[in-house]
N, CA, C and O of each residue as an XYZ file, in Angstrom:
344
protein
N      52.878     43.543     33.774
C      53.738     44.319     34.642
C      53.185     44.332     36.071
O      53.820     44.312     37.126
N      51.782     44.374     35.859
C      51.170     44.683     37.274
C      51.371     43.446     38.532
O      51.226     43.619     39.742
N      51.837     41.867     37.649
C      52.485     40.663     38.148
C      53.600     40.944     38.504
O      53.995     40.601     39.618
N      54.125     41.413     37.921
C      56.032     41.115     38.319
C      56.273     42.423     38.758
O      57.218     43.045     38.272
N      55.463     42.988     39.710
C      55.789     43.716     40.766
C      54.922     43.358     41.653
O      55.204     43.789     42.771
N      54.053     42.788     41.603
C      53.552     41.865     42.924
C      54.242     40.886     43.277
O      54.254     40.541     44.458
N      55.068     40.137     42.184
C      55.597     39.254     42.642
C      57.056     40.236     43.299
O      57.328     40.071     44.488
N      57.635     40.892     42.739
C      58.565     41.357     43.635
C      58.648     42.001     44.964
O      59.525     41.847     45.814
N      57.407     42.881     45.011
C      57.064     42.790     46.532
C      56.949     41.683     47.454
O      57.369     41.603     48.608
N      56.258     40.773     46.698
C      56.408     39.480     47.586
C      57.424     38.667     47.847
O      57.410     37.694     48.601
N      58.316     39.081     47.206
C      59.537     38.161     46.943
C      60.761     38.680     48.176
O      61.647     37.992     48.682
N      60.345     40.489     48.479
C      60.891     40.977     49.645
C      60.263     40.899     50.498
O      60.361     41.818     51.312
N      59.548     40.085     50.712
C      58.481     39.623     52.217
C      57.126     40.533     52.297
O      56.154     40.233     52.991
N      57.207     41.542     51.581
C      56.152     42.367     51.716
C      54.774     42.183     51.302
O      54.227     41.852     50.250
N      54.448     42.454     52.281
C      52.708     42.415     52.553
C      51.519     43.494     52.082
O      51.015     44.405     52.739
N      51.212     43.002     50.503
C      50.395     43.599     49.665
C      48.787     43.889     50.479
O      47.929     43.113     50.900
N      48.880     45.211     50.450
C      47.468     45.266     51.166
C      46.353     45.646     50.389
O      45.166     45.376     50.575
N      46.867     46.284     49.526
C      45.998     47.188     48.248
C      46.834     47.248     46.999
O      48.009     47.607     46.925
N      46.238     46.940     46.267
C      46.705     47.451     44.783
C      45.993     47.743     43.761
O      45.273     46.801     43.431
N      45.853     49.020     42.867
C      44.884     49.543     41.771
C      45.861     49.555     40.566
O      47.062     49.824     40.541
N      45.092     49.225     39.668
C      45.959     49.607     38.228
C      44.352     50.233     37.353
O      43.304     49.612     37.174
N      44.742     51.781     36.919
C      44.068     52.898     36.141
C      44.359     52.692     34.331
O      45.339     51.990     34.085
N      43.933     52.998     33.646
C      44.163     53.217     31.750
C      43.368     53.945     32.010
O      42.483     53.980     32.865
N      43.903     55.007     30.705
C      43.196     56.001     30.456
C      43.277     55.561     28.527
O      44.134     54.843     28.011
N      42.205     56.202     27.863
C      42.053     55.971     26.543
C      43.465     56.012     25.466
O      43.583     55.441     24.382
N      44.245     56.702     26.028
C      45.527     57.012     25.454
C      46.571     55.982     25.928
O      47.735     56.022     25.530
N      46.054     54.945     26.900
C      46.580     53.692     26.783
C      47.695     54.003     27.803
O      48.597     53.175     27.935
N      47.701     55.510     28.775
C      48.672     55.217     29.970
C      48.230     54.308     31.120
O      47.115     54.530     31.592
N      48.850     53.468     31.550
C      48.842     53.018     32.713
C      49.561     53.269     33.838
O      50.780     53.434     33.802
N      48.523     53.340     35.438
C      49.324     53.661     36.952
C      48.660     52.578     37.881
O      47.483     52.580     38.242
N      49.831     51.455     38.271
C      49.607     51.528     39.437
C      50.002     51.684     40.233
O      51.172     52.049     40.347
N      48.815     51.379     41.656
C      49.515     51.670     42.702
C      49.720     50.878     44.085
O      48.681     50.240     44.256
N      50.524     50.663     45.046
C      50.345     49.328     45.522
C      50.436     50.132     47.347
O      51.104     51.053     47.818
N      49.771     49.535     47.707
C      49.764     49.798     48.985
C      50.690     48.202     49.912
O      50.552     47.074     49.438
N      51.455     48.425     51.056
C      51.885     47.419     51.461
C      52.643     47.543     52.780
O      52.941     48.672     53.171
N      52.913     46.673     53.360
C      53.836     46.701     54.416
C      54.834     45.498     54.551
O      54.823     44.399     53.998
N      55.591     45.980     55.342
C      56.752     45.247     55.515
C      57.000     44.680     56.365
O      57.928     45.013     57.102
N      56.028     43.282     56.634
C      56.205     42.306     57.405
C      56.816     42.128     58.620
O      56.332     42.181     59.750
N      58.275     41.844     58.142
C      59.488     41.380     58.775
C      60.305     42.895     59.608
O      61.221     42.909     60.431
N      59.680     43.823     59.110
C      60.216     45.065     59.428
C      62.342     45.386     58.343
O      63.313     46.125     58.503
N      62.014     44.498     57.582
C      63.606     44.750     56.731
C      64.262     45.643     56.374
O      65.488     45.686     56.276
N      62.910     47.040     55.976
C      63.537     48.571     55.640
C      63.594     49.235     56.663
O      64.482     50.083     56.759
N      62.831     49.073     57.525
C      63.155     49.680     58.740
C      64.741     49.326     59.908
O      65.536     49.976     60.587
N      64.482     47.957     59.554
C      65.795     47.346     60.693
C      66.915     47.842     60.018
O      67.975     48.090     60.592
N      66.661     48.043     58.458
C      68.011     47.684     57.954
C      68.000     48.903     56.786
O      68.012     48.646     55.582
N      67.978     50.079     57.259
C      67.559     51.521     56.258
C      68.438     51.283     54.686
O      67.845     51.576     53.648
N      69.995     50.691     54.629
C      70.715     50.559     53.675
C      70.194     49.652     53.079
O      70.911     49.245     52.165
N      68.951     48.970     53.209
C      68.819     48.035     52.463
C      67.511     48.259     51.395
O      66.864     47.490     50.684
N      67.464     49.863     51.685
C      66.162     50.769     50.955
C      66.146     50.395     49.628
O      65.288     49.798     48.977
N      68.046     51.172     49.096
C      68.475     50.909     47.537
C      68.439     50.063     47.080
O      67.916     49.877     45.981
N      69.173     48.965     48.000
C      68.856     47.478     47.117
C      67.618     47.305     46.585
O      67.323     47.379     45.393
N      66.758     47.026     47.691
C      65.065     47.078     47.638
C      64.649     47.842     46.499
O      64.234     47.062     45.642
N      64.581     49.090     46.108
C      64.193     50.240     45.116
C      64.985     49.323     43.593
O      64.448     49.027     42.525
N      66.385     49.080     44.058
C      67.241     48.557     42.648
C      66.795     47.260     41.955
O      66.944     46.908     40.784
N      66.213     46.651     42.983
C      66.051     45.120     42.896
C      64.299     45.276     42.090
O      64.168     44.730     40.994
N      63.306     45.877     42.586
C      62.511     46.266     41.841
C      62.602     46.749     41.123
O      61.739     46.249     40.401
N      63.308     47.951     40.249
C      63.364     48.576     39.186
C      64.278     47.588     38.093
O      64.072     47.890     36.917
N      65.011     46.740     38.252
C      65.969     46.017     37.476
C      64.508     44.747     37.581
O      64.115     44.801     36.415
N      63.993     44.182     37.974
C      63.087     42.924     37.439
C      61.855     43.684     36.683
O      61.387     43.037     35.746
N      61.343     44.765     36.902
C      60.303     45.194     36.111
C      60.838     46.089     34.939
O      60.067     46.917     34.453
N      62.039     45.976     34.488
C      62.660     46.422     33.471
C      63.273     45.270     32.774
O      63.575     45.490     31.602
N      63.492     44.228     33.185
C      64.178     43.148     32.582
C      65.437     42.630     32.795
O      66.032     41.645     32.356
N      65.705     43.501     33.557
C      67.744     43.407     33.831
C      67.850     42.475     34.899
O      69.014     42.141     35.121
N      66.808     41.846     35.780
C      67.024     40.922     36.520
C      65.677     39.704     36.821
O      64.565     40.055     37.213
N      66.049     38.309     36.557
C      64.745     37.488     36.692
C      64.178     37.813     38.484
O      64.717     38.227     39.510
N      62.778     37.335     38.073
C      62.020     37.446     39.050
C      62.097     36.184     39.910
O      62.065     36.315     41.133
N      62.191     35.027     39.385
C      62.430     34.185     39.675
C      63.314     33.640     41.497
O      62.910     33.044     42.496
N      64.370     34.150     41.158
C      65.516     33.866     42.588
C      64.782     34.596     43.537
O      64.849     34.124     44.672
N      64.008     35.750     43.389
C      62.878     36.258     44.322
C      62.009     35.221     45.235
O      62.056     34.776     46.381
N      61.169     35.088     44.045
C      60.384     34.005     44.293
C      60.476     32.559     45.185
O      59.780     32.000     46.032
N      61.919     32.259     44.394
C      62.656     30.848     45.517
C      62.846     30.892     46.762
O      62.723     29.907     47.491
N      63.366     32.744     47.392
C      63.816     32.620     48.664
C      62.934     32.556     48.767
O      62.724     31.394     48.419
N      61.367     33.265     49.217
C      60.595     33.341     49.514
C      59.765     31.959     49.749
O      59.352     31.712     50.883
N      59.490     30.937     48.529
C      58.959     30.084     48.762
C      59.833     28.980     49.878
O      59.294     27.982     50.356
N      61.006     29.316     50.113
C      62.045     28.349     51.145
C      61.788     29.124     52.367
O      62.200     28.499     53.343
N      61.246     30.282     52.684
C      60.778     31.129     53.790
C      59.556     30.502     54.303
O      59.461     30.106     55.464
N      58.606     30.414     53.415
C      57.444     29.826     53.672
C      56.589     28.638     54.809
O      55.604     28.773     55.535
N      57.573     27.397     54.511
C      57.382     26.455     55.625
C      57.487     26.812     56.737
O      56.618     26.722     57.605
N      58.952     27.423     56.887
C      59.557     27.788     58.382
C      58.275     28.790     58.969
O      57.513     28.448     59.874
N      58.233     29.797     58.408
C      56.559     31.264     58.400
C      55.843     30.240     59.149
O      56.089     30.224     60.355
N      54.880     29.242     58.637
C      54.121     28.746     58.597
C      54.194     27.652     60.345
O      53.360     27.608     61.250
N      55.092     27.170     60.256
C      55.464     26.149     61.105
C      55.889     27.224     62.475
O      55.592     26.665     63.531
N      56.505     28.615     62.689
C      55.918     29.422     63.276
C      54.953     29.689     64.142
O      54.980     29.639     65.372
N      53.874     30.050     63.229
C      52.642     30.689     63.378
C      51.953     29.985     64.327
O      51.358     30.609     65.205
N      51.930     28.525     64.290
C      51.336     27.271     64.505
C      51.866     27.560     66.083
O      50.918     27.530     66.868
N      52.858     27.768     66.572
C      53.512     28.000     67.912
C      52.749     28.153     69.053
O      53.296     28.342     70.140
């Protein structure tokens, strides 16, 4: 689980800065992820909070692959990159 919400943060551009995952003997698990948002997307674009919140809660529940995440992101990548180089 603690993957396929890293990968979904990453998949919304977001920039993992910290992340802990806790068990306790009774076998609960918490984590917790520290991060920011790159591109500024929740900020520019406040309606796009729910999606964001929906889109994570539906892939770490199963109701949506992680995958199509992953794709935009890796098709983001070059362009990022080729950027930076500027």
């Amino acid at each position: 689980m603690f993957a396929t919400i890293s990968g979904a943060l990453a998949g919304w551009g977001m920039n993992i800065i910290k992340a802990d995952a806790f068990a306790n003997a009774a076998g609960n698990v918490l984590d917790t992820f520290h991060f920011s948002d790159l591109h500024r997307t929740l900020e520019l674009n406040p309606s796009e909070i729910d999606r964001f919140l929906r889109s994570l809660k539906d892939v770490v529940n199963g109701k949506a692959p992680l995958e199509p995440l992953l794709e935009w992101t890796r098709k983001r990548e070059p362009r990022a990159a080729a950027e930076s180089c500027d």
